[in-house]
PAZAPA-4460 file (N, C-alpha, C; in steps of 0.05 Angstrom, whole numbers, plus 32768, in hexadecimal, padded with zeros to 4 digits):
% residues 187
    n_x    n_y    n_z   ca_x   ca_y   ca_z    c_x    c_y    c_z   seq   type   mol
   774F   8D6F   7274   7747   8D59   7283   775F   8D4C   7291     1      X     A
   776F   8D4F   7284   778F   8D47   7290   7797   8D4F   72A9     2      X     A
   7797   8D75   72A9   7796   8D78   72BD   7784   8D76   72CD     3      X     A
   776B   8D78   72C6   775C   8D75   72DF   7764   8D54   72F1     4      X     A
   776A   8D40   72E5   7770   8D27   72EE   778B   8D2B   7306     5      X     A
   77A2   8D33   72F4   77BA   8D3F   7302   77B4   8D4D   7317     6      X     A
   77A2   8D62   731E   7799   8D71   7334   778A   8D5F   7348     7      X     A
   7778   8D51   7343   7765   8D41   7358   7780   8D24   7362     8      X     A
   778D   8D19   7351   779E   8D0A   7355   77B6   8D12   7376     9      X     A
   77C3   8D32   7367   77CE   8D3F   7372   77BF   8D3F   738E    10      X     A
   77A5   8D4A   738E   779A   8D4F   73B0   7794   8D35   73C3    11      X     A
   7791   8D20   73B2   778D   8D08   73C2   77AB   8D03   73CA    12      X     A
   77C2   8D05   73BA   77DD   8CFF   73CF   77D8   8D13   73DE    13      X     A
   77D7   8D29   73DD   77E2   8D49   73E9   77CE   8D37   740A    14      X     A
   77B0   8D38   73FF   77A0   8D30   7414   77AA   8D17   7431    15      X     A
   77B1   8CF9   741A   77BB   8CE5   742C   77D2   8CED   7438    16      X     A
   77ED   8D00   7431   7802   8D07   743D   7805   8D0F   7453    17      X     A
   77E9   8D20   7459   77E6   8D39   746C   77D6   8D21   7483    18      X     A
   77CD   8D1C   7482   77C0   8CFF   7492   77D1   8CF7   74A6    19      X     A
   77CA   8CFF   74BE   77D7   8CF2   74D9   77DD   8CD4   74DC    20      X     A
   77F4   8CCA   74E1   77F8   8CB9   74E8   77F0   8CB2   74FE    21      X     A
   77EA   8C93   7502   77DF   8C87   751D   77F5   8C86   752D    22      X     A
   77F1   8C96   7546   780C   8C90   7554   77FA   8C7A   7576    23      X     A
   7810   8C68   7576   780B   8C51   7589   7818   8C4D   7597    24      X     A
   7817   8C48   75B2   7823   8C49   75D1   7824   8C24   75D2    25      X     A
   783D   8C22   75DE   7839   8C08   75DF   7842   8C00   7602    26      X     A
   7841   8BE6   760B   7845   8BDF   7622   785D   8BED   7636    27      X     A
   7870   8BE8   7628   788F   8BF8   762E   7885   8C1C   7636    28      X     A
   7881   8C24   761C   7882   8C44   7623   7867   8C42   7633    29      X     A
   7855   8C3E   7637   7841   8C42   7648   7848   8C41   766A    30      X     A
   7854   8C28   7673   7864   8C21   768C   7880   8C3A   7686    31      X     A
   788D   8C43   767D   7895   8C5A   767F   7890   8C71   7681    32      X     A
   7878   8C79   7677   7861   8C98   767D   785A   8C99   769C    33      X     A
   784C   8C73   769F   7843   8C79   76BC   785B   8C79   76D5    34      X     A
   7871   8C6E   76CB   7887   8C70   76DF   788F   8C90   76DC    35      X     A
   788F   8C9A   76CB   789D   8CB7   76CD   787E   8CC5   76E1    36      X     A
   786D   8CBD   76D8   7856   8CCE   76E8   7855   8CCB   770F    37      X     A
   7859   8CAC   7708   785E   8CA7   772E   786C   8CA6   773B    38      X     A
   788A   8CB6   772A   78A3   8CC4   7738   7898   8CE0   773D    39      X     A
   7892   8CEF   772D   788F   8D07   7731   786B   8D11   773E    40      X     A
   7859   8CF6   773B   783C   8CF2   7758   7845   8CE2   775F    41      X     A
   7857   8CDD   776E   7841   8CC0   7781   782C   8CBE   7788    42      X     A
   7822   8CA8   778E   780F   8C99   7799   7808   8C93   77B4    43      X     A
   77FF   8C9B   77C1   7806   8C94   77E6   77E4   8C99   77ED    44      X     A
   77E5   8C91   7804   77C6   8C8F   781F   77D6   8C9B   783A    45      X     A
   77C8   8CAE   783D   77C4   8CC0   7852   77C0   8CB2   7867    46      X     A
   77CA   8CC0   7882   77B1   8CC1   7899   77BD   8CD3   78AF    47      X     A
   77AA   8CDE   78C1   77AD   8CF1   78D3   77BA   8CE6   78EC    48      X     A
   77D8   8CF2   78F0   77EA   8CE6   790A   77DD   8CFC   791B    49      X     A
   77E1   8CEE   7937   77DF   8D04   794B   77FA   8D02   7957    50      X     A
   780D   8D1B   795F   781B   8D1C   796D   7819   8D31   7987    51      X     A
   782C   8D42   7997   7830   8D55   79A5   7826   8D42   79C8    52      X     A
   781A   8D52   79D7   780D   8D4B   79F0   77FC   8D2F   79F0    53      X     A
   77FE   8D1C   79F3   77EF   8D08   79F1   77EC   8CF0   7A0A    54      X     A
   77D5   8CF2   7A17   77D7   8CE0   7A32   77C9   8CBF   7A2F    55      X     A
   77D6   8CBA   7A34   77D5   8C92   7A2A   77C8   8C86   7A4A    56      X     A
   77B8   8C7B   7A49   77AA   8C6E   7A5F   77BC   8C51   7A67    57      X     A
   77C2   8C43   7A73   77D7   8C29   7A71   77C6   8C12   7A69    58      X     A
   77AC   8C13   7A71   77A0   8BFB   7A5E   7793   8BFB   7A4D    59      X     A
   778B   8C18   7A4E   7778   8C18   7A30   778B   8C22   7A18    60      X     A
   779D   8C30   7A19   77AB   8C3A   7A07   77CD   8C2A   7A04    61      X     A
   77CA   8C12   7A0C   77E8   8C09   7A09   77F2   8C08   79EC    62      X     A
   77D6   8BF8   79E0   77E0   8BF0   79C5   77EA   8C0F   79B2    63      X     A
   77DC   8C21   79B9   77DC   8C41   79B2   77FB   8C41   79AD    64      X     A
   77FB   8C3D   79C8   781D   8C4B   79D2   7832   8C36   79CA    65      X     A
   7834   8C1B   79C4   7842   8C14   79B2   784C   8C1D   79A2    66      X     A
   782D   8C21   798E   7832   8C31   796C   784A   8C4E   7973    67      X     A
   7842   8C57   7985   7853   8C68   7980   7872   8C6B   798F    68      X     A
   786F   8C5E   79A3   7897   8C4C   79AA   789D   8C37   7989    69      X     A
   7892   8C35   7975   789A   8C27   7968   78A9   8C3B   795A    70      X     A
   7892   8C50   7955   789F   8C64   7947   78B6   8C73   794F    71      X     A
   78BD   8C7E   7964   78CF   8C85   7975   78E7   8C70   7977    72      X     A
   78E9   8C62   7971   7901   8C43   7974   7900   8C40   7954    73      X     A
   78F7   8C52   793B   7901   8C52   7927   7903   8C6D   7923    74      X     A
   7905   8C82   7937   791B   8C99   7931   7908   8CAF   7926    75      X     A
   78DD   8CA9   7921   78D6   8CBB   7916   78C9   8CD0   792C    76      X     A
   78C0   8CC6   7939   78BF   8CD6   7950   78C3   8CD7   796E    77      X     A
   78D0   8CEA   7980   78D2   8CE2   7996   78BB   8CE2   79B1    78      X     A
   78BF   8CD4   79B8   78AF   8CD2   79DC   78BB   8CDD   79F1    79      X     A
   78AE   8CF2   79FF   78BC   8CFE   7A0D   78AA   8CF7   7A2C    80      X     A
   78A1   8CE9   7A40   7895   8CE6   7A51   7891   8CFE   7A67    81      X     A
   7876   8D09   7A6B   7875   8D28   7A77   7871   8D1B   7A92    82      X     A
   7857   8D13   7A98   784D   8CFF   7AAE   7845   8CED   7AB2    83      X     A
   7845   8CDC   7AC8   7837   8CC5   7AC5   7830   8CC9   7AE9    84      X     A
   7811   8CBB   7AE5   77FC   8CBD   7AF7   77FA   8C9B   7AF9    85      X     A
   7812   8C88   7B14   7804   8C6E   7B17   77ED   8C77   7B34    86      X     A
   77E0   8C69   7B2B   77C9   8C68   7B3D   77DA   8C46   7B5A    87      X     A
   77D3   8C4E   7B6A   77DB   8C3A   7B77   77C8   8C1B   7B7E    88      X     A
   77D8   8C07   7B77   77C6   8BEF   7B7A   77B1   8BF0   7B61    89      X     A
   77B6   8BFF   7B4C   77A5   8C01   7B32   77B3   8C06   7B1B    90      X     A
   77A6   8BEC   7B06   77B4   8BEC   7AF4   77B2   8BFF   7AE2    91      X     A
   77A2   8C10   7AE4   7791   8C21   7AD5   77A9   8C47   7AD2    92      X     A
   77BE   8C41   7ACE   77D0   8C5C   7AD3   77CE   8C6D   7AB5    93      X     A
   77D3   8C86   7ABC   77DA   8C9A   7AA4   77F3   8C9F   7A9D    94      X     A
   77FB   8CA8   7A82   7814   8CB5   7A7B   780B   8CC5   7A6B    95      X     A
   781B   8CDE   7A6C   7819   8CF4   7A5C   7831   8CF4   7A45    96      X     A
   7835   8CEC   7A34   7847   8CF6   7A1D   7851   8D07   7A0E    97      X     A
   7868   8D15   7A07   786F   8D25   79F2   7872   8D1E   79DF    98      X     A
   7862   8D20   79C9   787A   8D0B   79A9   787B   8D25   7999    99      X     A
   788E   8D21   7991   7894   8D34   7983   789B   8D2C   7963   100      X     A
   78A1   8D2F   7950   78A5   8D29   7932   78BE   8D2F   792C   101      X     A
   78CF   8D1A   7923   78EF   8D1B   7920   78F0   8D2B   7904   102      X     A
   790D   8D2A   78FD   790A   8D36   78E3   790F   8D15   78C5   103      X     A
   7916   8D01   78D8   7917   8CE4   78C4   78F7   8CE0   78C1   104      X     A
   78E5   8CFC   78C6   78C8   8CEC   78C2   78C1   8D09   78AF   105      X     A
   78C7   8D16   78A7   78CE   8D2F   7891   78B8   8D20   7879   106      X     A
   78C6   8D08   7872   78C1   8CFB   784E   78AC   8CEF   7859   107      X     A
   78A0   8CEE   7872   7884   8CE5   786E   786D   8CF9   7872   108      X     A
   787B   8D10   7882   7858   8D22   7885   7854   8D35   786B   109      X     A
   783C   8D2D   7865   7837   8D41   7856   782D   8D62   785E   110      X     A
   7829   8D60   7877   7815   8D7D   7881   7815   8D75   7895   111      X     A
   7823   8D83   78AD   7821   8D8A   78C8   7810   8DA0   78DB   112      X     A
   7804   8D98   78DE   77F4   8DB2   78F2   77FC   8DB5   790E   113      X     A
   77F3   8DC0   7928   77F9   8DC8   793F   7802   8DA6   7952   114      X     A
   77F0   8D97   794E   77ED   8D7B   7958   77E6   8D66   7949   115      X     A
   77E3   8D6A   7935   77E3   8D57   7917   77ED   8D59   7900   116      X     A
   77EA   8D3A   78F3   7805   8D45   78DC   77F4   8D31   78CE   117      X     A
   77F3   8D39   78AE   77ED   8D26   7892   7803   8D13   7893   118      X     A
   7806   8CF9   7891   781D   8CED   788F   7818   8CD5   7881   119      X     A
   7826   8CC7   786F   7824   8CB1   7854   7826   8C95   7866   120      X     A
   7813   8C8B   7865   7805   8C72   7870   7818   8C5D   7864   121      X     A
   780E   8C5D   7846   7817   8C47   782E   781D   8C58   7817   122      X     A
   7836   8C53   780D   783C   8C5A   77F2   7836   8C45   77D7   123      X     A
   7832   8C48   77CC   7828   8C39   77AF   7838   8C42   77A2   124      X     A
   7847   8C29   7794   7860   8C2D   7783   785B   8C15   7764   125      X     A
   786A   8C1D   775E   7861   8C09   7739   7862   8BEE   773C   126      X     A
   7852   8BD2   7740   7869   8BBB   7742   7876   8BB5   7728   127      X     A
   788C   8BA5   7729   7892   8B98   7716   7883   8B7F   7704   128      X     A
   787A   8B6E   771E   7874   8B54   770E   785C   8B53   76FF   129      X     A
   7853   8B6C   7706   782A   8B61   76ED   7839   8B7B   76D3   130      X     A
   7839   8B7A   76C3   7836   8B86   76AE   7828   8BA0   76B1   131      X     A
   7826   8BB9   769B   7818   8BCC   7694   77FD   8BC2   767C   132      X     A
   77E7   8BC9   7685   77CE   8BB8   767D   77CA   8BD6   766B   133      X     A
   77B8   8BDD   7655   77B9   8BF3   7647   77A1   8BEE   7627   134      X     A
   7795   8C01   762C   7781   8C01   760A   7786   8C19   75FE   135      X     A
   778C   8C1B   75EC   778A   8C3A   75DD   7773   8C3E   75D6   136      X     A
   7769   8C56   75D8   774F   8C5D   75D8   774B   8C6A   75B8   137      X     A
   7757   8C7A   75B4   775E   8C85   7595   777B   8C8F   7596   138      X     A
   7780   8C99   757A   7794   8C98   7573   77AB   8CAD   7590   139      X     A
   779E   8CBF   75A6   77AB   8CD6   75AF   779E   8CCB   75CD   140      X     A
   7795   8CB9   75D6   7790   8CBA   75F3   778A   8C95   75F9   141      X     A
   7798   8C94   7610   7797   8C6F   7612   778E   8C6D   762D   142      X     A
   7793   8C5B   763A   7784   8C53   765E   7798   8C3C   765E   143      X     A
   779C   8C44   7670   77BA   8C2F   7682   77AE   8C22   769E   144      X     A
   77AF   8C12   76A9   77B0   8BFE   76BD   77C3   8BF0   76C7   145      X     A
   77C6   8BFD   76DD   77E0   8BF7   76EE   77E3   8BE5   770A   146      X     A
   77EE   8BD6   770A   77ED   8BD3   7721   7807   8BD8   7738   147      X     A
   77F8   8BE4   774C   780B   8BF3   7762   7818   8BEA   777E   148      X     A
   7827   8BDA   7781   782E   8BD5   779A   7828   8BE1   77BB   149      X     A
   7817   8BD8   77CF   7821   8BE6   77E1   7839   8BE5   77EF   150      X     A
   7848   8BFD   77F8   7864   8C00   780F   7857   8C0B   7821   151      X     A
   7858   8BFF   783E   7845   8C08   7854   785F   8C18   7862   152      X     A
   785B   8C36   786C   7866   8C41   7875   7868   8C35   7895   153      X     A
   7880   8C45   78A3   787D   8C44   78BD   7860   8C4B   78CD   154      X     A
   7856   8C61   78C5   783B   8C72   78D3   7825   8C5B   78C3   155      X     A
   7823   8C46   78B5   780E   8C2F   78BB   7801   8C24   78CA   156      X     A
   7815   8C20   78E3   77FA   8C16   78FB   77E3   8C26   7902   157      X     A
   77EB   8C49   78FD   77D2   8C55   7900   77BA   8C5F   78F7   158      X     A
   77BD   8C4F   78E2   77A1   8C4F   78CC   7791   8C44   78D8   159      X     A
   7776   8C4D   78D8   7765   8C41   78E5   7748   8C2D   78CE   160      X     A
   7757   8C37   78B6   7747   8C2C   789F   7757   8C24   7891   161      X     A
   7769   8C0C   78A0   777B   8BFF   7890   7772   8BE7   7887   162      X     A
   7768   8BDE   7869   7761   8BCC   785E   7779   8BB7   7852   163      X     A
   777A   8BA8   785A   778E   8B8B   7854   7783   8B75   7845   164      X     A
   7770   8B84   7829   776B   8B71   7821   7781   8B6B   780B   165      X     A
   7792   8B77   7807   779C   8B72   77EC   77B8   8B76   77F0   166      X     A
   77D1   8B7B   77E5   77E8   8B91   77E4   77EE   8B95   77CA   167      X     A
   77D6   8BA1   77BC   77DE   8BA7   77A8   77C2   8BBA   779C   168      X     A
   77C0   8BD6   7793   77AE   8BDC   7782   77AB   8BDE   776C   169      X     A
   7798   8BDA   7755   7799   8BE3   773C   778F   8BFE   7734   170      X     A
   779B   8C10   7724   779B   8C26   7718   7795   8C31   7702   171      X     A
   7784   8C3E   76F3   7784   8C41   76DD   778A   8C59   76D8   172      X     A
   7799   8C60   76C9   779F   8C7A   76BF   779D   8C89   769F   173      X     A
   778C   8C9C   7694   778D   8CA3   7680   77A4   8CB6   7670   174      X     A
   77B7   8CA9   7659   77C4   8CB4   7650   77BF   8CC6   7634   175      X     A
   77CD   8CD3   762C   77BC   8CEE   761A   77DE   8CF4   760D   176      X     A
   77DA   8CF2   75FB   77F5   8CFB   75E1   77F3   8D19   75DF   177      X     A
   780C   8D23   75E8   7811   8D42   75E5   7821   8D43   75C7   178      X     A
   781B   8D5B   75BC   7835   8D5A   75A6   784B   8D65   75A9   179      X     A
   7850   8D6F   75C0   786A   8D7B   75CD   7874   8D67   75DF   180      X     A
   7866   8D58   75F0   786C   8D48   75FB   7877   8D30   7602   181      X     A
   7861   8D26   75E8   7858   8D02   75EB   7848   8D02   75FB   182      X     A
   7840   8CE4   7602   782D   8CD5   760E   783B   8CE6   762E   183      X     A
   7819   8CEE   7637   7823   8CED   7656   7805   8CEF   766D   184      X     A
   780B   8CEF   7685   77EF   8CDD   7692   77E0   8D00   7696   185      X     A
   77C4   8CF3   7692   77AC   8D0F   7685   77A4   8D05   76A2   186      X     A
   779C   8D24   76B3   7796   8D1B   76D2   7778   8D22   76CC   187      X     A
***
């Protein structure tokens, strides 16, 4: 009976020993997972530039042609003027344009095609001042809430679904405990 006691005794340590510890993510390392994640993703909004051959009307298209002498007078792309058609005694004249895509505009396109290019609108970056918001879900996977700054790129004015309600989004991201790893963001 002795042993048998000694044996069942024995398996209940042997048992509780072997028993995973709760492992817990706290504010700090959490705002560290998601900073290592939105160095190596960023966060950004698209939109479709047009460049190459492009003919600007003088009154209907002035504001057009701003946006893009703005861009050109910050070095990302140039204006090269092919023709211009004034009509006489009318205000109503044409210009034909060259723009072409510098290489200081590299870090914004993502995908260039023949006459169009993917290019980063707004970047979303970590802010500082609100905190990392966060629940652990069980012991190996949590949900983080972030909030993201907008940085409005140069190629901003030409969003055409540019919403100003806010400058700032919230994010939630699910994190997942590797055992090789640690904690890191589960896409």
């Amino acid at each position: 009976m002795k042993k048998f006691t000694i044996y069942i005794l024995s398996l209940i340590i042997i048992s509780f020993a072997g028993c995973k510890t709760k492992v817990t993510i706290n504010q700090d390392e959490a705002g560290e997972v998601i900073t290592d994640y939105l160095k190596a993703n960023p966060e950004y909004k698209t939109i479709r530039f047009k460049f190459g051959e492009i003919k600007f009307n003088s009154t209907n298209d002035l504001f057009e042609l701003g946006k893009y002498k703005s861009l050109a007078s910050k070095g990302l792309v140039t204006l090269n003027l092919k023709e211009a058609k004034k009509k006489f005694l009318s205000k109503d004249s044409s210009f034909v344009y060259q723009i072409n895509l510098t290489d200081k505009a590299s870090p914004l396109v993502l995908k260039q095609d023949a006459d169009r290019a993917t290019v980063k609108a707004v970047e979303y970056v970590l802010a500082d001042e609100k905190p990392v918001n966060f629940e652990q879900v069980n012991s190996s996977t949590a949900k983080v809430t972030v909030s993201l700054k907008m940085m409005t790129t140069d190629f901003e004015p030409f969003d055409k679904e540019a919403n100003k309600n806010s400058n700032f989004i919230t994010k939630t991201y699910k994190l997942k405990l590797d055992k090789e790893e640690g904690w890191r963001v589960q896409k």
